[in-house]
Wavefront OBJ file of the C-alpha trace (Angstrom):
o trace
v 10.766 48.578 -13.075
v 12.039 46.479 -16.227
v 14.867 47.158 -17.905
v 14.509 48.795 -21.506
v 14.105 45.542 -23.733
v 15.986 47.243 -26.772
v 19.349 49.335 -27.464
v 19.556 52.480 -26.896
v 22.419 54.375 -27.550
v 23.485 57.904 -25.987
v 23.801 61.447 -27.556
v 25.755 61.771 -24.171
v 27.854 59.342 -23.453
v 30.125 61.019 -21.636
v 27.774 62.830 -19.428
v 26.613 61.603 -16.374
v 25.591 63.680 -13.315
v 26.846 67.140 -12.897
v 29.310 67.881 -10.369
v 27.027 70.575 -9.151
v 24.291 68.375 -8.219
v 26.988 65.693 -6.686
v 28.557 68.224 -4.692
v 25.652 69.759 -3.498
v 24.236 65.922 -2.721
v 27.395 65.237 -0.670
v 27.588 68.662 1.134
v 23.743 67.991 2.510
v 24.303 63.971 3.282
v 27.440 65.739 5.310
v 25.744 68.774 6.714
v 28.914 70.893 5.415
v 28.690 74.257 4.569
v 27.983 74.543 0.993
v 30.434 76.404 -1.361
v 29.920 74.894 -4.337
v 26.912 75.192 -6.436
v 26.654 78.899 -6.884
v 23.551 80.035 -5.523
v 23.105 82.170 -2.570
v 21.625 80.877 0.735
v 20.299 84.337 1.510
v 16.596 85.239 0.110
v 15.509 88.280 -2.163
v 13.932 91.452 -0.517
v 10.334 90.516 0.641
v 9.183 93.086 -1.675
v 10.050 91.460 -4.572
v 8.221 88.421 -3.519
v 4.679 90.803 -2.951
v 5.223 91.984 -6.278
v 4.780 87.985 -7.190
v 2.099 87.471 -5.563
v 0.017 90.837 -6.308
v 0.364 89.996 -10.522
v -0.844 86.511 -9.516
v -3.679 87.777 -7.711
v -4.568 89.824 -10.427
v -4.890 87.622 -12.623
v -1.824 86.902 -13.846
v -1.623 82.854 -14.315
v -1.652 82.033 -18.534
v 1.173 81.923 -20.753
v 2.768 85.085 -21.334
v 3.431 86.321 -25.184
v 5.885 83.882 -26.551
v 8.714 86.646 -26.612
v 8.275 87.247 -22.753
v 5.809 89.905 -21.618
v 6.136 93.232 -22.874
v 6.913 95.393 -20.232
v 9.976 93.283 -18.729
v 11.067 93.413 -22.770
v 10.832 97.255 -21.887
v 12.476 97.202 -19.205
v 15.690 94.774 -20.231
v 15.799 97.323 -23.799
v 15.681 100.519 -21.225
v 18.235 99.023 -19.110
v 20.633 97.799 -21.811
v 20.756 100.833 -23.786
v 21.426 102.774 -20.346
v 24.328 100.794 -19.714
v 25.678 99.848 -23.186
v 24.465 102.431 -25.566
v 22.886 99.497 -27.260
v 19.380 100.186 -28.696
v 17.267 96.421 -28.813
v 14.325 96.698 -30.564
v 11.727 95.572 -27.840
v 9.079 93.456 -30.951
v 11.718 91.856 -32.670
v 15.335 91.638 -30.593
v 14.525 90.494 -27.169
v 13.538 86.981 -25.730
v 12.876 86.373 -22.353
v 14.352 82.925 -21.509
v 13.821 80.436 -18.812
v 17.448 81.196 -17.210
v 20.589 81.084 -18.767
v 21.182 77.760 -19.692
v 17.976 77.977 -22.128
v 19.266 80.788 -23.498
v 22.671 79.302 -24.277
v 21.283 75.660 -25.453
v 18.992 77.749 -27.702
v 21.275 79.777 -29.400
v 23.052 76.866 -30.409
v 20.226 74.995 -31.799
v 19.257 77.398 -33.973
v 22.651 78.087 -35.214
v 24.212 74.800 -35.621
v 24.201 72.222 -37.649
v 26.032 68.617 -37.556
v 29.300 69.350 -38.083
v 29.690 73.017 -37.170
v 32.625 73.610 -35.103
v 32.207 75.715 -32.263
v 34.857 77.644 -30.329
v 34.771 77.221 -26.305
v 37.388 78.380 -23.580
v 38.289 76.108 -20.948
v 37.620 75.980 -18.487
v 34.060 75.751 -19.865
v 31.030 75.703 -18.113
v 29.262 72.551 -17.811
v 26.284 73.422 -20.080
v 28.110 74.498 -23.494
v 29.977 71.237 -25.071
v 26.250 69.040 -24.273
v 24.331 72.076 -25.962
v 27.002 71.512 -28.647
v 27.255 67.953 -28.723
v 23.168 67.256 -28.754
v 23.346 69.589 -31.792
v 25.392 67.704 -33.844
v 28.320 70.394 -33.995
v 31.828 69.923 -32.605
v 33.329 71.674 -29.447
v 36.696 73.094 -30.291
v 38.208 73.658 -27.053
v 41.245 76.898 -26.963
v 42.454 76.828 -22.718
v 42.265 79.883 -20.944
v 45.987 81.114 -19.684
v 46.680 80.041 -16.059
v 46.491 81.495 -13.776
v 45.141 84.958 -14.925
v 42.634 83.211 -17.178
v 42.537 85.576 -19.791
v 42.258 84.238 -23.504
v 45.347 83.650 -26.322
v 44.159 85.458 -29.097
v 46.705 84.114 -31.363
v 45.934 80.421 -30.423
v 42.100 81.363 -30.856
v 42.753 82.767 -34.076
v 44.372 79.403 -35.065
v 41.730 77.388 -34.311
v 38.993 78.855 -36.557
v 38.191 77.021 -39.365
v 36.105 77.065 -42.572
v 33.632 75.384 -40.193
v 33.431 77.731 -37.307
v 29.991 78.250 -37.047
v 29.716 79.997 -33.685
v 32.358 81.272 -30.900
v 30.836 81.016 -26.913
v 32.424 83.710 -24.724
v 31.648 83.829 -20.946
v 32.628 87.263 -18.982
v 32.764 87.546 -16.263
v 33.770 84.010 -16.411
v 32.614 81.082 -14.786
v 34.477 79.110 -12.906
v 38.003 81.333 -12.481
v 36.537 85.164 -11.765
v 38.325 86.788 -14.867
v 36.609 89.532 -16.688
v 37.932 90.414 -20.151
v 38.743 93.898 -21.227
v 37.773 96.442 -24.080
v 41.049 95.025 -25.384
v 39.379 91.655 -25.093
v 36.358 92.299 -27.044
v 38.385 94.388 -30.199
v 40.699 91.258 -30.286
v 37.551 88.568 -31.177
v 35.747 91.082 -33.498
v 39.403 91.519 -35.355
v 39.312 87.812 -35.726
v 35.199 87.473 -36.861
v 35.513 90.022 -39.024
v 34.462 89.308 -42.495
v 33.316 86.001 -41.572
v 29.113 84.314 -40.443
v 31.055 83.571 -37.512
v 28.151 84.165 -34.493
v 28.861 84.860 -31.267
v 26.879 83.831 -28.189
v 28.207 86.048 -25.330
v 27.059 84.719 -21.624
v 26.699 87.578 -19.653
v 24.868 86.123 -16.680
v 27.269 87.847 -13.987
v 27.191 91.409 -16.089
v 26.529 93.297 -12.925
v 29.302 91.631 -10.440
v 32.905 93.318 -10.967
v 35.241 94.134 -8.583
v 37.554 97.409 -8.207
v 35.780 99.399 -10.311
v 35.713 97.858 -13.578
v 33.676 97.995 -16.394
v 31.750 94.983 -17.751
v 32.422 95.012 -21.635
v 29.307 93.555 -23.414
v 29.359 92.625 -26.466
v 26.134 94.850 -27.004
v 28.583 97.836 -26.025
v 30.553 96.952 -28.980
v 28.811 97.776 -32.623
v 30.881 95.434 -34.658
v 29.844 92.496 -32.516
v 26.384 93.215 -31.147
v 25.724 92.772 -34.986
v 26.402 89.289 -35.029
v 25.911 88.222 -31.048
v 23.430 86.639 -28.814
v 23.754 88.648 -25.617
v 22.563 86.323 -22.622
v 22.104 87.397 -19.183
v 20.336 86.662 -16.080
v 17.598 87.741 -13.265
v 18.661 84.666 -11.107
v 21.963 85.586 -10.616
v 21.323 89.349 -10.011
v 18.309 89.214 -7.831
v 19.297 86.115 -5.579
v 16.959 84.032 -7.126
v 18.448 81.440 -9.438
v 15.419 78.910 -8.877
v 13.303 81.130 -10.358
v 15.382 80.932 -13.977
v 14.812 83.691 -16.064
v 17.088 85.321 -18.380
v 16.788 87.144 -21.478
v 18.448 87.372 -24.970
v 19.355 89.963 -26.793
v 20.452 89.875 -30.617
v 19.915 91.290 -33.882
v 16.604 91.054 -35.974
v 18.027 88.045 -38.030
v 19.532 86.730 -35.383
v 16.220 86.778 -33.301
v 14.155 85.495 -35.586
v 15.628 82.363 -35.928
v 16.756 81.832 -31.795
v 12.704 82.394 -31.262
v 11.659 79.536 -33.920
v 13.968 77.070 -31.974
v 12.910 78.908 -28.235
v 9.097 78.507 -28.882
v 9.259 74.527 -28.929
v 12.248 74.562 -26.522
v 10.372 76.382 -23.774
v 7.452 78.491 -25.641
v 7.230 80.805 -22.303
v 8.275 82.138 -19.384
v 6.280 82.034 -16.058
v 4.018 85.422 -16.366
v 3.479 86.572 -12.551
v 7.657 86.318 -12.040
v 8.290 88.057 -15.137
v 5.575 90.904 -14.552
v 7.185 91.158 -10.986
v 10.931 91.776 -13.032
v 9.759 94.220 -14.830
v 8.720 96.478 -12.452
v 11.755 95.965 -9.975
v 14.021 96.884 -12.528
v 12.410 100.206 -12.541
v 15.283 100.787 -9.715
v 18.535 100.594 -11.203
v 20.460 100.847 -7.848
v 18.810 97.015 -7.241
v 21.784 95.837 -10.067
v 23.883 98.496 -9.928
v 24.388 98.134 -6.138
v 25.328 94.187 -6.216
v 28.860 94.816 -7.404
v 29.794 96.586 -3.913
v 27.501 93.966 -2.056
v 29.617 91.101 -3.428
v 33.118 92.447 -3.403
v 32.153 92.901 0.097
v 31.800 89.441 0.443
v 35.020 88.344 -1.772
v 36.990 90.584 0.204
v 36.137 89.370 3.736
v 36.003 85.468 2.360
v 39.756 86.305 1.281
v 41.011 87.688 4.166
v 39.485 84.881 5.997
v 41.248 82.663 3.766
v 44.461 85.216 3.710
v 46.714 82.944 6.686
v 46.002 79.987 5.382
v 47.643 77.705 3.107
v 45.665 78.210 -0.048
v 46.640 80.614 -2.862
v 44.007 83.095 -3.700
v 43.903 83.381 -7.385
v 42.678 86.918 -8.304
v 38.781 87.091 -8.788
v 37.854 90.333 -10.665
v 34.266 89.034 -11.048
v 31.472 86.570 -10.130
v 30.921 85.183 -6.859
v 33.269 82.390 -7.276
v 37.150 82.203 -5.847
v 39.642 80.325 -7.105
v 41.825 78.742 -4.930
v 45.334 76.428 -5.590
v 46.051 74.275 -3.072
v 49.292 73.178 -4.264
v 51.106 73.957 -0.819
v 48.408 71.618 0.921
v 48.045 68.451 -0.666
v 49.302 66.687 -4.019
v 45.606 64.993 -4.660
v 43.559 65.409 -7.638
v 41.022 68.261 -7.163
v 38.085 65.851 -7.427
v 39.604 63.555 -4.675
v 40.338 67.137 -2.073
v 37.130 68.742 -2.816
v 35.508 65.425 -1.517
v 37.671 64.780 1.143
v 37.429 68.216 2.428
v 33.204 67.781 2.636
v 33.381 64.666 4.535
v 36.451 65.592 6.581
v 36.118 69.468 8.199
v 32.482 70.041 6.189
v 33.054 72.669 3.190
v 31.777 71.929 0.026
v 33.862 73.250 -3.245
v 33.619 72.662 -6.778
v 36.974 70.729 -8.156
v 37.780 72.807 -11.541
v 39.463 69.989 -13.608
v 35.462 69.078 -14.598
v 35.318 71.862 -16.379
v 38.409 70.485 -18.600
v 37.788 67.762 -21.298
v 41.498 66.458 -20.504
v 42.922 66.122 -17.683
v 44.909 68.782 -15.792
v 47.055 69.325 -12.891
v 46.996 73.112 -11.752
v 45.453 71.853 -8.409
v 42.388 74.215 -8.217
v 38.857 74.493 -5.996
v 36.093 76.966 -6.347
v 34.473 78.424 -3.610
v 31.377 80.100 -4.038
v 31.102 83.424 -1.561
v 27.541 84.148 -2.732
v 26.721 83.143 1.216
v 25.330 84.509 4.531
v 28.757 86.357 5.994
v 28.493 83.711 8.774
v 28.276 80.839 6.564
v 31.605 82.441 5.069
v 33.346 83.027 8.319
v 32.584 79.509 9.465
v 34.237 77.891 6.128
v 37.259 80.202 6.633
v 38.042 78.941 9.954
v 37.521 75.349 9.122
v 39.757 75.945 5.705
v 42.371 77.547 7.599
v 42.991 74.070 9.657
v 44.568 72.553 6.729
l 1 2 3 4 5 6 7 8 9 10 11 12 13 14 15 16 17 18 19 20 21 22 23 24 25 26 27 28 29 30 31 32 33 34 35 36 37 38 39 40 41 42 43 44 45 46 47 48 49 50 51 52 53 54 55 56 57 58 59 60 61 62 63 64 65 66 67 68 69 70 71 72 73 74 75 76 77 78 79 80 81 82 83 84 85 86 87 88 89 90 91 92 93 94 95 96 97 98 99 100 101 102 103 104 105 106 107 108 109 110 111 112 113 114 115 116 117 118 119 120 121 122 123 124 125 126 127 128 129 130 131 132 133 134 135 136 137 138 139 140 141 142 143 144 145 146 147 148 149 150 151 152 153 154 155 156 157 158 159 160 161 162 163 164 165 166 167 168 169 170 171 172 173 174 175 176 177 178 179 180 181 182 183 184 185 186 187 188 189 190 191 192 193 194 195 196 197 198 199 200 201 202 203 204 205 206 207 208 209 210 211 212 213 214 215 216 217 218 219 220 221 222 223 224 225 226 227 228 229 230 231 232 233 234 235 236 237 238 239 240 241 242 243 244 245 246 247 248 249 250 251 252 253 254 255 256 257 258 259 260 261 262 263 264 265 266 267 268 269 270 271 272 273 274 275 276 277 278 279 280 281 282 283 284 285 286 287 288 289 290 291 292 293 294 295 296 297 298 299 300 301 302 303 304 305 306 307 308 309 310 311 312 313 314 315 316 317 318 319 320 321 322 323 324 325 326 327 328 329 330 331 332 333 334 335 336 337 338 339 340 341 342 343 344 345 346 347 348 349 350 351 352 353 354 355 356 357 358 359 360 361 362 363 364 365 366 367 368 369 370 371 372 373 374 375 376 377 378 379 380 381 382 383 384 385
């Protein structure tokens, strides 16, 4: 094909393809066992998939309401005030989204404008800064503590501006595992407060914690459900990520304006799936149950991992461990995590990508959200080095 005849310059520059897709490329042209884009390799229960077909059967086929089809917008308000205390007004305060990373990219278009600044903790999922970026705002970047994770409020604090337009908080957080406490959540409302700061709060993993804590949404919290896009995610809690669809939840205001970007970002959501959500969220043990099902997992991936020469890092959520492998090798994460594909066949996500500069903690994510044989067959292989 001819090359473009005139000049074309990128919104992107910096962006080329994700380290997801490259992994996940170089894991299958190696046959290695794939731990690094985090999706499971296990299906959903059949039953979900007959509740698919039966709405398409029925009838099911054209565009859904703009908003997302009323009763999964029932059943996402039911199950949010259940958990949170939170009451969504089903009309006017809940989107259904196609997955997260619509949700996210739309709450930023709505919101800002060339030259915002917007607040992000690294390490940052891939998505945010280009959601950002293609916006016209600017990513203002405060680093996550290693290696616990956890946010410096004080440093935080310092970085907002006259020109913070919007603050993106991830819990349980993607890539390290960390969840953030009550504490957490009082500390960032103390430092909105009396400002249009708005806060778009990923909550895609909101239903896998370990060791019996509590996920703190920001819909649990009055002072900043008032001013926050809640985001979360039927992919990641039903084992069917290709299917993306999320939701948003947020204040009237708030709504009104994320829905007059979402209608020409995505306009709808695929009706049969989302008719299918809404009725198997009638059974709250289907989310309630998956923090036990993948601690499960995290615990026997770690003591597969336990006698060998990584460093666990502690994972108190997600299906993603953390792993420094500072006693093994002194290569850059990027250069191990490929090495390690080619050379004993396990695929892992190298966290530096999710930094803007350059850092040396010596870190690869593993995703456990696998068949337990997948798991015990990357253990043994890991443990060689």
């Amino acid at each position: 094909m001819p090359s473009f005849p005139g000049h074309f310059e990128s919104r992107l520059p910096r962006v080329g393809t994700t380290i997801f897709t490259v992994m996940s490329r170089l894991a299958a042209d190696c046959g290695a066992l794939n731990l690094s884009q985090g999706f499971p390799d296990f299906n959903a229960p059949p039953a979900l998939f007959d509740l698919v077909a039966k709405h398409m059967r029925a009838g099911a086929n054209q565009y859904a309401p703009m908003a997302g089809a009323l009763p999964l917008r029932e059943a996402i308000a039911a199950k949010v005030e259940s958990l949170y205390g939170a009451r969504y007004d089903v009309e006017h305060e809940i989107t259904v989204t196609a997955g997260g990373t619509q949700a996210i990219y739309t709450a930023v278009a709505c919101c800002v404008r060339p030259g915002d600044e917007v607040i992000v903790f690294e390490p940052v999922y891939d998505s945010y800064v280009p959601a950002i970026e293609l916006n016209g705002g600017i990513p203002v970047r405060a680093q996550l503590r290693f290696p616990d994770y956890k946010p410096d409020w004080a440093r935080v604090r310092s970085l907002v501006t006259a020109r913070t337009r919007m603050i993106m908080i991830n819990t349980p957080h993607n890539p390290s595992g960390s969840v953030w406490g009550a504490d957490d959540l009082a500390q960032l409302a103390a430092i909105v407060r009396g400002t249009d700061i708005v806060i778009a709060s990923d909550e895609v993993y909101e239903h896998i914690l370990f060791d019996g804590a509590r996920h703190e949404s920001c819909a649990r919290h009055p002072e900043l459900a008032q001013r926050s896009f809640v985001m979360s995610s039927f992919g990641k809690t039903y084992h069917v990520t290709g299917w993306k669809v999320g939701y948003v939840c947020a204040p009237r205001e708030l709504m009104a304006e994320f829905r007059k970007a979402h209608q020409f970002v995505v306009f709808t959501v695929n009706t049969p799936v989302q008719l299918a959500l809404a009725e198997w969220l009638q059974d709250a043990g289907r989310y309630l149950e998956l923090s036990a099902f993948y601690q499960a997992k995290r615990d026997a991936f770690r003591a597969g991992l336990a006698a060998s020469r990584f460093e666990l890092l502690p994972c108190a959520g997600t299906y993603f461990q953390l792993a420094s492998y500072a006693a093994i090798s002194d290569e850059s994460d990027t250069r191990l995590a490929e090495r390690l594909t080619r050379e004993i066949g396990v695929a892992s996500i190298p966290v530096s990508v999710f930094y803007d500069s350059p850092q040396q903690n010596r870190v690869l994510r593993f995703c456990f959200a696998k068949n337990d044989d997948t798991l015990a067959r990357a253990c043994e292989r890991l443990a060689t080095l």
